[in-house]
C-alpha positions in Angstrom: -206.8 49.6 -45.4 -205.8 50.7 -48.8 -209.7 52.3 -49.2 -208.7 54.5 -46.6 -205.0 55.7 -47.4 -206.4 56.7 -50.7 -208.9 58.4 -49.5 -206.8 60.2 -46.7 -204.4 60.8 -49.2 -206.9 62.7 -51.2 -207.4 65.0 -48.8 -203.6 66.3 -48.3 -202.9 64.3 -45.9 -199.8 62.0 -45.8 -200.2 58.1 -45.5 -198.9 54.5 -45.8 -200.4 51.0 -46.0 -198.8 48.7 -43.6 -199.1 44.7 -45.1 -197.8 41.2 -46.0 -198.0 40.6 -49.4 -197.0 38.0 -51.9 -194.6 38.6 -54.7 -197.3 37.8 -57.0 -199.1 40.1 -59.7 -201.6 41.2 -57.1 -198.9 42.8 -55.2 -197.2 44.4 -58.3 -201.2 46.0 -59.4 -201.6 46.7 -55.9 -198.4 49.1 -55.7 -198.6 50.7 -58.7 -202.6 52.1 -57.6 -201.4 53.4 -54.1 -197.8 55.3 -56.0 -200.6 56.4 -58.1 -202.6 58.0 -55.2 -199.8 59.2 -53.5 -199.7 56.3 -50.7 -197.1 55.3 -49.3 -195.6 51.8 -50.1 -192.4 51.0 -47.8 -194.0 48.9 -45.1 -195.9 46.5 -47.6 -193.4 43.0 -47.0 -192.6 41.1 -49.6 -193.4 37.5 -48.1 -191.2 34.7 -50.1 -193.7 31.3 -50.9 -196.6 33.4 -49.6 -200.0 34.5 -52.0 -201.4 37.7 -51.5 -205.5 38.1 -50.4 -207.6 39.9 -52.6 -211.8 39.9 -52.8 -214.3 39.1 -55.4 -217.6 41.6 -55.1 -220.6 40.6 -55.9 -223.2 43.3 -56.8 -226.9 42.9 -57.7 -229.0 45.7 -57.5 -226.6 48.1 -55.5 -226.4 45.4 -53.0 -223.1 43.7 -52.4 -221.5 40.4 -51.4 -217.8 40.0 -51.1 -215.8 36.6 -51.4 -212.7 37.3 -50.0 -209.3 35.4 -49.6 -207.4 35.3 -45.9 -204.0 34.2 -45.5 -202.4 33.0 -42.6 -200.1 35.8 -41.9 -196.5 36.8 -39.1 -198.0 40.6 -38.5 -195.6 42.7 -37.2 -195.4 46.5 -36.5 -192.4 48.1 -39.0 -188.7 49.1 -37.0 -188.5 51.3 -36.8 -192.2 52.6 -36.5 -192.5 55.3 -38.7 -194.3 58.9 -37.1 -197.6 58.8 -37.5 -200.6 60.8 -35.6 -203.0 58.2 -36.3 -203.4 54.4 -37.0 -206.4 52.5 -38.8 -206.9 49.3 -38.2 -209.1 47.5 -40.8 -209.9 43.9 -41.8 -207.1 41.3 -41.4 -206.2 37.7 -41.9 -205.1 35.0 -39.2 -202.2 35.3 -37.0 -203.3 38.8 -36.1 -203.5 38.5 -32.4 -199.8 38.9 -31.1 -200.0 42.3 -33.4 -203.1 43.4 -31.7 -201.4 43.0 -28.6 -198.4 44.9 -30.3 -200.3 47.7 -31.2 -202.3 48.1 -28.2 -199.4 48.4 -25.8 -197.8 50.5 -28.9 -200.5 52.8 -28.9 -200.1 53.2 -24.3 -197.0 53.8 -25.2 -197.0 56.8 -27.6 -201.1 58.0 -27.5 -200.7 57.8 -31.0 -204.8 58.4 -32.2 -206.4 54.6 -33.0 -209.2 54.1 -35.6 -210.4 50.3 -35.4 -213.1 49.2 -37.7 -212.7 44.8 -37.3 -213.1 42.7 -39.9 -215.2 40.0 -40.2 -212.5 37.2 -39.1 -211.9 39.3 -36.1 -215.3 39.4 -35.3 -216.3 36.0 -35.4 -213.3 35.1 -33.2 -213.8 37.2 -30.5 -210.8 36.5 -28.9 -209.5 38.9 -26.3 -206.4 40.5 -28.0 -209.6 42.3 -29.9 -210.8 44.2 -27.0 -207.6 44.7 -25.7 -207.1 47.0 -28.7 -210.7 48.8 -28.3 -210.0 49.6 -25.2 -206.9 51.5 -26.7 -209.3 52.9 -29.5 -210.2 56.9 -30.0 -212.7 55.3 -32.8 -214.5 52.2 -33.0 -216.4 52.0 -36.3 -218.9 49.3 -37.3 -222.3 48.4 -38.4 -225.4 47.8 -36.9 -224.8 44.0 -37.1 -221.5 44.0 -36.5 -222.1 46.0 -33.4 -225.0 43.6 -32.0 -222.0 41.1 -32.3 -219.7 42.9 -30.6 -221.7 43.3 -27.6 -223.1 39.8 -27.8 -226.8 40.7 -27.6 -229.6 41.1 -30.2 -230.2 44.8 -29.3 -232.4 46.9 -31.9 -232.3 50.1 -30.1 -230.0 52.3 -31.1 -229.3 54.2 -27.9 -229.1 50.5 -25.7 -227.0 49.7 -28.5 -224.7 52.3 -28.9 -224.1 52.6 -24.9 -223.2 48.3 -24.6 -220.7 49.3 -27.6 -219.2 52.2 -25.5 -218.9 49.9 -22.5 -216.2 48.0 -24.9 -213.8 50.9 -24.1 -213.5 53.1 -27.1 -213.7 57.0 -26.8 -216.1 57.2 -29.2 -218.2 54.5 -31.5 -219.8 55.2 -34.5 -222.5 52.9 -35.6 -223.3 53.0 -39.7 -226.8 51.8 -40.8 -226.8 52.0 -44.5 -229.4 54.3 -45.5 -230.9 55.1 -42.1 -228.0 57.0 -41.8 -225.0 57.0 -38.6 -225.1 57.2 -34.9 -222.4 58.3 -32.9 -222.0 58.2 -29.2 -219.0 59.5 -26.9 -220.4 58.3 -23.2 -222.3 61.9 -23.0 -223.6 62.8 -26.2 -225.6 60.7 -28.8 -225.4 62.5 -32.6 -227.6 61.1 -35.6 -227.2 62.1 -39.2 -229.5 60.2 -41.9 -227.8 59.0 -45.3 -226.2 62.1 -48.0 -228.6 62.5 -51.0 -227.5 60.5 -53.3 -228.3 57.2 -55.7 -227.4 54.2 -54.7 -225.3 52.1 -58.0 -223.0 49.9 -55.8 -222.5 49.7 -52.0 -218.7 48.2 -52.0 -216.6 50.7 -49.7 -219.4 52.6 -48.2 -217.8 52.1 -44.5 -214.2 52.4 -45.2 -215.7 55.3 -47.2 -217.4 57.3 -43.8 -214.6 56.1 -41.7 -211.9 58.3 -44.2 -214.2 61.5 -44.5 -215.0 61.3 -40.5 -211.1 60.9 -39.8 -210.1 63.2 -42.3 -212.1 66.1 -40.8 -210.7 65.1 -37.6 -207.5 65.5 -38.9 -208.4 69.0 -40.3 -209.2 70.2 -37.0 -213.2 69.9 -37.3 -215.6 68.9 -34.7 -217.5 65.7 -34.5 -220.5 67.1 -36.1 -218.4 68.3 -39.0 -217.2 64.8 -38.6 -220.1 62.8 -39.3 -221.3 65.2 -42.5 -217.5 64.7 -43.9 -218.3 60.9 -43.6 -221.5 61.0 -44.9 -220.6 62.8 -48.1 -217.7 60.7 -48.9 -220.1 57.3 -48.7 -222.7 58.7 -50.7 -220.1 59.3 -53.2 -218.6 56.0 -53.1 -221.9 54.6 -53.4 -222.6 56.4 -56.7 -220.1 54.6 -58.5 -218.7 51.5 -59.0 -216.0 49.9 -56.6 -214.4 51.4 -53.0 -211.9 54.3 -54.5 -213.3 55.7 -57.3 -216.0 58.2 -55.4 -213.3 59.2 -52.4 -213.7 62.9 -52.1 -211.4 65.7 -51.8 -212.0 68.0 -48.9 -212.5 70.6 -51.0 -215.4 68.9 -52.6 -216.7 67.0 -49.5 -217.0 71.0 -48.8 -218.6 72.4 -51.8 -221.4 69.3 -51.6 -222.1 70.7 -48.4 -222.9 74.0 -49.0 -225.6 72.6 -51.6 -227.7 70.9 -48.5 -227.3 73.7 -45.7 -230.2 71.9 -43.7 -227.6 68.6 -43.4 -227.0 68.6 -40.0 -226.7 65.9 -37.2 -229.1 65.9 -34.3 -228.6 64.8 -30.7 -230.8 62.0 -29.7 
């Protein structure tokens, strides 16, 4: 969540992270980096007793595995809600169900926009309060794997595999597949992009990454094609550095990369 406020938030546009944390040191570092980047803080909760979560990353050769820390959480939407013309859901701890249930009737509620990408707890789980909320979705962002899960089927085409994800009730998916690039599929239209030029140091963020420059286009009025090259700009970036933030793009530069690679387009499928 906090990958993609910054990033948001370096592109003009006005956001807050939503969150329990505990009044620990984690919380205090974690505050000071979103004032920092123009985020804002108000509905992070202080939680008396309770530790905050935080992740270890592991990288070896540009690839990445993260040890991360979940805490059994009360989630709750803030009151009152503040106005907002889009939510992102991202990964979260236990006791997330009665908010996903929240939300989605939240969400019927208002038509506020709804970006989902689940985490890995929420995956494994599978319990129903998480396609209650897809259902609710305008994006549902995942992986190739995570997608397979999803849909409960070993499926290795991409077009099969993209239409059982669609079934799940989203307006739109959008299936990332490290370097073989991104599919995206709104139940007429199939767009493919490969992977931004770019060299590969460490992979951390490269999701929350796309997710921020395809939302952030959205939010500047562009099209879905415009969508998927704003995403795949800002992941290349990311992946050129080291950690999730410090390769989030400006518009103004996701722009100017662009003009370099004219020929960058998606294709329908």
């Amino acid at each position: 969540a906090p990958n993609i406020a910054v990033g948001l938030s370096r592109m003009g546009l006005k956001t807050a992270v939503i969150s329990n944390m505990g009044p620990d040191g984690t919380r205090k570092l974690s505050i000071e980096r979103l004032e920092k980047e123009k985020v804002s803080t108000r509905y992070i909760r202080s939680i008396k007793g309770a530790k905050s979560a935080y992740s270890v990353v592991l990288n070896f050769k540009g690839e990445k595995t993260l040890l991360t820390s979940h805490n059994q959480n009360a989630y709750r939407l803030p009151k009152p809600m503040p106005k907002t013309k889009w939510i992102y859901v991202s990964e979260m701890g236990n006791g997330y169900p009665p908010f996903f249930s929240d939300l989605a009737r939240y969400i019927r509620k208002t038509g506020v926009r709804l970006g989902i990408n689940p985490g890995s707890i929420q995956i494994l789980d599978m319990k129903p309060e998480l396609f209650e909320l897809i259902k609710e979705a305008d994006i549902l962002f995942v992986n190739r794997t995570e997608a397979q899960s999803l849909v409960k089927k070993t499926i290795d085409e991409i077009h099969q595999l993209t239409t059982e994800l669609y079934r799940l009730g989203a307006k739109q998916v959008v299936v990332t597949d490290g370097e073989n690039g991104v599919v995206c599929f709104d139940g007429k239209t199939f767009l493919s992009l490969k992977a931004f030029p770019t060299k590969l140091v460490e992979a951390t963020g490269a999701g929350d990454a796309f997710a921020t420059g395809f939302i952030g286009a959205l939010m500047h009025t562009k099209t879905t094609a415009d969508a998927l090259k704003w995403g795949a700009v800002n992941a290349a970036s990311v992946v050129g550095q080291v950690g999730p933030q410090a390769g989030l793009l400006t518009n103004r530069q996701i722009i100017s990369r662009l003009k370099k690679y004219p020929s960058f387009k998606p294709k329908s499928i």
